[in-house]
C-alpha positions as CSV (number, residue, x, y, z in Angstrom):
1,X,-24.6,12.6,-29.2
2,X,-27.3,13.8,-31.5
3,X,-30.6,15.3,-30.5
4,X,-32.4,11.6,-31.8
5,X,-30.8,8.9,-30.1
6,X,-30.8,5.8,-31.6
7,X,-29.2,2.3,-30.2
8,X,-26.2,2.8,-32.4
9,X,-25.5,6.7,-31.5
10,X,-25.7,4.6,-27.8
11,X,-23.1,2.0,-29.2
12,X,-20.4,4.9,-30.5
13,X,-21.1,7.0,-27.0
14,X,-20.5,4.3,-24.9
15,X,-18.0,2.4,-27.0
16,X,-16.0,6.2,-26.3
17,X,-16.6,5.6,-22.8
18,X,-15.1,2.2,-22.3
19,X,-12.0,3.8,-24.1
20,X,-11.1,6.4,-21.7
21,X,-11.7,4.2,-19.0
22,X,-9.2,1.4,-20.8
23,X,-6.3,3.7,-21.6
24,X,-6.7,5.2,-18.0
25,X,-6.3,1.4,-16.5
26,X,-3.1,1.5,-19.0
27,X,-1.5,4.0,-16.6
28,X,-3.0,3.0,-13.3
29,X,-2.4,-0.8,-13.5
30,X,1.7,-0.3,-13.0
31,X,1.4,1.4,-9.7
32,X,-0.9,-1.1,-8.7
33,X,1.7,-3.4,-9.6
34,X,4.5,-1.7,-7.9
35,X,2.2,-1.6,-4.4
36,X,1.8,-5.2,-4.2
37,X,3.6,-7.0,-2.0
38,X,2.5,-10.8,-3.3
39,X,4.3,-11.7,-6.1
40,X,0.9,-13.4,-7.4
41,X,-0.8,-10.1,-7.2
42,X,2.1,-8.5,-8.7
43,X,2.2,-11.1,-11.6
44,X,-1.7,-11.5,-11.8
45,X,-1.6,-7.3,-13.0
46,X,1.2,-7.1,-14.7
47,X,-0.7,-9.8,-17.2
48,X,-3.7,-8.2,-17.0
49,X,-1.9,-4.6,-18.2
50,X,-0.5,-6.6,-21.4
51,X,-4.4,-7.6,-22.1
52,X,-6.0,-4.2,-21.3
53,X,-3.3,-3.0,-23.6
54,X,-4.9,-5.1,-26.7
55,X,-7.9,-4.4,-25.5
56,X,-7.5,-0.8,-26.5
57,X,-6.5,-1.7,-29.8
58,X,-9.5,-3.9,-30.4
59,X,-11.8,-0.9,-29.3
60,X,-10.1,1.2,-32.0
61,X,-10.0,-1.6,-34.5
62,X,-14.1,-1.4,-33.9
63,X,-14.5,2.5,-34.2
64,X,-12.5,2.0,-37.7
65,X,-15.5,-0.9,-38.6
66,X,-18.1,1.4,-37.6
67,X,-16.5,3.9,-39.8
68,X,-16.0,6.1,-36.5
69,X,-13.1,8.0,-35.2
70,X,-11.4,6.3,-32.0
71,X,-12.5,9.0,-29.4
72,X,-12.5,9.2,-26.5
73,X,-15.3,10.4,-24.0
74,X,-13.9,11.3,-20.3
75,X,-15.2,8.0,-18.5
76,X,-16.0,9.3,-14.7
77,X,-16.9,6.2,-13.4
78,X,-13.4,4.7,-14.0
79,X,-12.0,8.0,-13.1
80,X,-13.6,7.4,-9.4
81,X,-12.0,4.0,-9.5
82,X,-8.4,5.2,-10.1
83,X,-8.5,7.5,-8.0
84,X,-9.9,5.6,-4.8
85,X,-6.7,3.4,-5.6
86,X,-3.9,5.7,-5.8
87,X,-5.5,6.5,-2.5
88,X,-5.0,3.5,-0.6
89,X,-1.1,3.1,-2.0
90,X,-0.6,6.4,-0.5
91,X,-2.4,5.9,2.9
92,X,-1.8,2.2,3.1
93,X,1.4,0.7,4.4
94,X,2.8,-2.1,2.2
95,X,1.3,-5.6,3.6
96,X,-1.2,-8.4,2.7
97,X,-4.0,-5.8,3.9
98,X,-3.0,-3.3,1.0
99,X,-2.8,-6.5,-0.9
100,X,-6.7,-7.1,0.0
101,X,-7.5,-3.4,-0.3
102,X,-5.9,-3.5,-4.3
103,X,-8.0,-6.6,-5.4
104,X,-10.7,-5.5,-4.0
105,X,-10.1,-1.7,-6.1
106,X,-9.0,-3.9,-9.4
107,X,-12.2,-5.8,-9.2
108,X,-14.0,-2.6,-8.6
109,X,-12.7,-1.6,-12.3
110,X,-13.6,-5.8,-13.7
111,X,-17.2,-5.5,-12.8
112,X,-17.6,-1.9,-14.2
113,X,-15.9,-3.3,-17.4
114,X,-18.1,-6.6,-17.4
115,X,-20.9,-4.2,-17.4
116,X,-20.0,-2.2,-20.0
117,X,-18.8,-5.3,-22.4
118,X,-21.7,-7.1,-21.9
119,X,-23.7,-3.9,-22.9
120,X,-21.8,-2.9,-25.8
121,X,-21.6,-6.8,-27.5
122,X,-25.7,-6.9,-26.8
123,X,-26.0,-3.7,-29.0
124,X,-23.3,-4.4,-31.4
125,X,-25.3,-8.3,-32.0
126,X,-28.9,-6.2,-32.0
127,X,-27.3,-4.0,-34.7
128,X,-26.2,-6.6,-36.7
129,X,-22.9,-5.3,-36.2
130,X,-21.1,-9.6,-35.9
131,X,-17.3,-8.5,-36.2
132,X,-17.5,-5.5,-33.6
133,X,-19.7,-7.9,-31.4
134,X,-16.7,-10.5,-31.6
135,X,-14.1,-8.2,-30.8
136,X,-16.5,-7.2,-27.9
137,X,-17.1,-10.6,-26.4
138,X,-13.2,-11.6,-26.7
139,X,-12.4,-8.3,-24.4
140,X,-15.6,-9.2,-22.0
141,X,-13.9,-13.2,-21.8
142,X,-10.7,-11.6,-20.7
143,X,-12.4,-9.1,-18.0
144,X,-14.4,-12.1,-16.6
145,X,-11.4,-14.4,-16.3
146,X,-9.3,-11.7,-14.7
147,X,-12.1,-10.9,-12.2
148,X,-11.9,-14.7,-11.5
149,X,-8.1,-15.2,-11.0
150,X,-8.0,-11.9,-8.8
151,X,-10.8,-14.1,-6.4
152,X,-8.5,-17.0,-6.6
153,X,-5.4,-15.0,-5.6
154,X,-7.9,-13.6,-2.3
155,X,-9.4,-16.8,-1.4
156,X,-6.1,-18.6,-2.1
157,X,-4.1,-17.1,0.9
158,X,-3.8,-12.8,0.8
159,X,-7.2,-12.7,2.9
160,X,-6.0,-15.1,5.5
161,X,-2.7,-13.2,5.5
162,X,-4.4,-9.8,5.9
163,X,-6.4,-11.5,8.8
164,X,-3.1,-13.1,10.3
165,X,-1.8,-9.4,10.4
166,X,-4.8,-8.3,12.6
167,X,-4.2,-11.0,14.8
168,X,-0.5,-10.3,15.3
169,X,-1.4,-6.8,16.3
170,X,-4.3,-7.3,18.8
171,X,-1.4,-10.1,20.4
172,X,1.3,-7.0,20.5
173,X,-1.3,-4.5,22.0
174,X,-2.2,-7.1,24.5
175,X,1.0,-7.7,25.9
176,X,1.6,-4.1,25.5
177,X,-1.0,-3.5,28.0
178,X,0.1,-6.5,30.2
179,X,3.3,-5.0,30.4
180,X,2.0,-1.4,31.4
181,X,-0.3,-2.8,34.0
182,X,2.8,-5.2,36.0
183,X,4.6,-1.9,35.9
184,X,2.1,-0.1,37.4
185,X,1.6,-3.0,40.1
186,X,5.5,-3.0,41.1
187,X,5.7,0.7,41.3
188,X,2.5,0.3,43.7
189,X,4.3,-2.2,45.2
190,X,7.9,-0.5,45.7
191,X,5.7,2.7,47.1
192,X,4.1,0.5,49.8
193,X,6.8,-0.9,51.2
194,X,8.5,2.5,51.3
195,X,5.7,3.8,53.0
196,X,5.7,0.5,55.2
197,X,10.1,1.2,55.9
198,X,8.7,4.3,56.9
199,X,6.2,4.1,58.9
200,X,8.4,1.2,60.3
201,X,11.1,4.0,61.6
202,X,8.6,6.2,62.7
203,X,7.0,3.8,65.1
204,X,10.7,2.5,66.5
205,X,10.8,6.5,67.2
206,X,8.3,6.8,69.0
207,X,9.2,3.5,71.0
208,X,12.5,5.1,71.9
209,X,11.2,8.4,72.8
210,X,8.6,6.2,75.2
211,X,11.8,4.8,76.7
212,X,13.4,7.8,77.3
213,X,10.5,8.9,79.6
214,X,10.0,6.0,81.3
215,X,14.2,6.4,81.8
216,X,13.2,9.6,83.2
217,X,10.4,8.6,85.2
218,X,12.6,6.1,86.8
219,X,15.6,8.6,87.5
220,X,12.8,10.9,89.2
221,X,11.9,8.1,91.3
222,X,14.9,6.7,92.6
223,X,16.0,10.2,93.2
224,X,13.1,11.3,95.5
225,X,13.2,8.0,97.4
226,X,16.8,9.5,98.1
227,X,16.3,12.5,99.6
């Protein structure tokens, strides 16, 4: 960008922008694809790829109006984005949870785009700049709608399913833990009555040895009244 900045230097800097960030959802969109586990979801991205991939031509179709070369300008936001989703397929296990987790990181990338759409066609209009504005607002339609079927697919059952997952798991560590406390109480239980067998035979001992003194006593006794 030039030393004076003017709103249409903005307009060719930020259009650059919103190009790097498009052709890196080009590549990242497929393995978002590939993660999901809801066919919805699955189908729901695979659209959206085809559109970001006209979307890219209608950014370069505007750099050729505006008598610019199609360039692009490393986008870091969308960078950030990416990369926090090729994150969560690799630490995620495959479920309606990484479902949740991959709308939630695609509309991460809808709203950054809304924002930069709805920038761009403001500028391009303020310019006087109609046809790049029009190419502008069709790409910002398609961004909105996507963000809005994504919502849909969330609201429509993969939250609830994600929930339903939770549940099942707290259920499975419950009776996990109901299991390893009876085990505990029967091996308390086996280990008193041992003890109780035990202490059982010790007493009868004890009772025996008794009756072999008193057995003694009595042999004394019978044998001094003798002599």
């Amino acid at each position: 960008m030039s030393e004076t900045t003017t709103l249409r230097s903005l307009l060719i800097d930020e259009l650059r922008d919103v190009y790097h960030a498009e052709r890196q959802l080009v590549k990242a969109l497929p393995k978002l694809a590939k993660a999901a586990t809801s066919e919805e979801l699955r189908e729901a991205v695979e659209s959206h790829l085809a559109e970001t991939e006209e979307q890219v031509s209608r950014l370069e179709k505007a750099f050729e109006l505006l008598n610019e070369p199609a360039k692009a300008k490393v986008c870091a936001g969308m960078q950030g984005i990416v990369e926090e989703a090729a994150d969560l397929i690799r630490e995620e296990e495959e479920g309606a949870a990484l479902d949740a987790a991959l709308i939630a990181s695609a509309q991460r990338a809808e709203h950054y785009e809304i924002a930069a759409y709805g920038t761009l066609k403001a500028w391009a209009e303020a310019l006087g700049e109609s046809d790049v504005a029009e190419l502008l607002s069709a790409t910002l339609d398609e961004e909105k709608a996507a963000d809005e079927k994504l919502s849909a697919l969330a609201e429509a059952g993969i939250n609830e399913a994600a929930t339903a997952g939770e549940e099942e798991d707290d259920d499975e560590e419950a009776e996990d833990a109901a299991s390893s406390s009876k085990g505990k109480q029967t091996e308390g239980g086996t280990g008193a009555a041992a003890r109780g067998a035990a202490g059982g035979r010790s007493t009868s001992s004890g009772s025996g040895a008794g009756r072999s003194a008193q057995g003694g006593q009595s042999r004394g006794g019978r044998s001094g009244s003798s002599k």
